[in-house]
N, C-alpha and C positions, 0 to 999 in steps of 0.2 A: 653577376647574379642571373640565376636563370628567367628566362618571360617566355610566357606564352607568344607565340607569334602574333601580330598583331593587336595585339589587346596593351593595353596601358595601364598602370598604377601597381600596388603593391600585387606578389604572386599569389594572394588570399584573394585578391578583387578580381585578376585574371582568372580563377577557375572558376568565382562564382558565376563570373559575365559566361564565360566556357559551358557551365551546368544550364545557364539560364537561354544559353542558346541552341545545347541540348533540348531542353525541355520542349522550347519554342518549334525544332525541326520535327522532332516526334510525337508531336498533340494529332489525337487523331487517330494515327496509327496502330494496330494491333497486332501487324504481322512481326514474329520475333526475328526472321532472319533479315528483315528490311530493316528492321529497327538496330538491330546488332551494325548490320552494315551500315549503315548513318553514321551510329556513335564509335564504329575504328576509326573511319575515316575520318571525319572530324576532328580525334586525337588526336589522328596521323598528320594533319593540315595543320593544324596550332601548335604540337611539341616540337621545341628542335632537338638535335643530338638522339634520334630515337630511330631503330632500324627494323622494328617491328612494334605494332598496335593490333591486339584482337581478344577474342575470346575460346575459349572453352568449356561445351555444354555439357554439364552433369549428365552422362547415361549411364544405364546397368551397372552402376557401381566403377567408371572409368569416366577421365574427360576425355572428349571428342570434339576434334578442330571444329570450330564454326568462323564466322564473318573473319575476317583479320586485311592487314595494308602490311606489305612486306614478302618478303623471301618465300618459296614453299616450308612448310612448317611440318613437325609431327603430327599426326593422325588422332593418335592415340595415345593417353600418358595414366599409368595404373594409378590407383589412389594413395598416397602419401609418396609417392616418386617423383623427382625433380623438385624444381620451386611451386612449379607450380598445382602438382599433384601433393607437396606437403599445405600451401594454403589452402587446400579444399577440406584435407584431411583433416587440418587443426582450425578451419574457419578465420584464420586470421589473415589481413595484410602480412607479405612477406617483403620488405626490402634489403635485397640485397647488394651490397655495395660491389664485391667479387666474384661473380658464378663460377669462375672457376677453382677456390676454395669453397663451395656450396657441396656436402657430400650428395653422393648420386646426381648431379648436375648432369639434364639434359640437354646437349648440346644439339639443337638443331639448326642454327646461324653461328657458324665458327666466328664471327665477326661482333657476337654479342658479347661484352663482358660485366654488364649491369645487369638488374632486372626488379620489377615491382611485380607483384601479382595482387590483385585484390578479390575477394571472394563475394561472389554475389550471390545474396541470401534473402529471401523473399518468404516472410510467414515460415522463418524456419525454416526454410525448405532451402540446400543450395541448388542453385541451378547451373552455377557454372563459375569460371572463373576470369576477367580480363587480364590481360596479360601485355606487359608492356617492355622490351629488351634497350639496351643502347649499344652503344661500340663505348660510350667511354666507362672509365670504372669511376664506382661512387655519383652516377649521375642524379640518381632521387634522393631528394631532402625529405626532410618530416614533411613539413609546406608542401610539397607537391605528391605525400603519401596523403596527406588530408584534403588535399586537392583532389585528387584521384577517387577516394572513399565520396568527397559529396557527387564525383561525376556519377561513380555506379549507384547512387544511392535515388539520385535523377534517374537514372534508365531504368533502373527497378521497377519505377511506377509504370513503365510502358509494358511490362515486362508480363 
């Protein structure tokens, strides 16, 4: 079974402690790429089996790399292209078990073969989306797509 690193008890109670120690490092704060930068690295520190953690900001109708822990990454990703330009597109959680069965899968870490994307959505508004890859395939459960959804739902309020 999958655990957060260091945290203890069932994978519901490791995200909440995770959210709650989110919330804790960014009270205060207002600036969004500090704040971004906080909450990759954080994921990146607690997930195991994960080979990139970050975000991408809603601009001019495209996401644009922002904060991220991992490999260099793409720049730039049109709207409803790859996983993570179709979660923007359709607003929802994407998990995907195989990106390499994912039509139009962008491959920017040849080493990825998992991926969750979650869309972060504020007053309607999206502003971006987190984006989280692995090397193994099928590595996110439901549990750790709902884990995921209360992290972004914590940083939203900083947001």
């Amino acid at each position: 079974m999958f655990q957060v690193q260091n945290y203890a008890g069932s994978i519901n109670n490791q995200y909440n402690t995770l959210s709650k120690q989110l919330s804790a490092l960014l009270e205060g704060e207002d600036d969004l790429i500090s704040n971004l930068s906080n909450a990759s690295a954080l994921l990146n520190q607690f997930l195991r089996d994960v080979n990139w953690v970050g975000f991408y900001l809603w601009k001019n109708d495209e996401l644009v790399l922002g904060p991220f822990q991992g490999l260099p990454a793409c720049v730039r990703i049109p709207n409803g292209k790859g996983v993570c330009g179709s979660a923007a597109k359709e607003r929802k959680t994407l998990r995907i078990k195989d990106v390499h069965e994912f039509p139009g899968h962008i491959a920017c870490d040849a080493a990825s073969n998992s991926e969750i994307v979650i869309p972060i959505i504020k007053e309607e508004k999206l502003l971006g989306v987190l984006d989280i890859d692995s090397p193994l395939k099928d590595r996110f459960s439901v549990d750790d797509q709902k884990g995921l959804e209360l992290y972004v739902s914590t940083l939203t309020k900083f947001l």
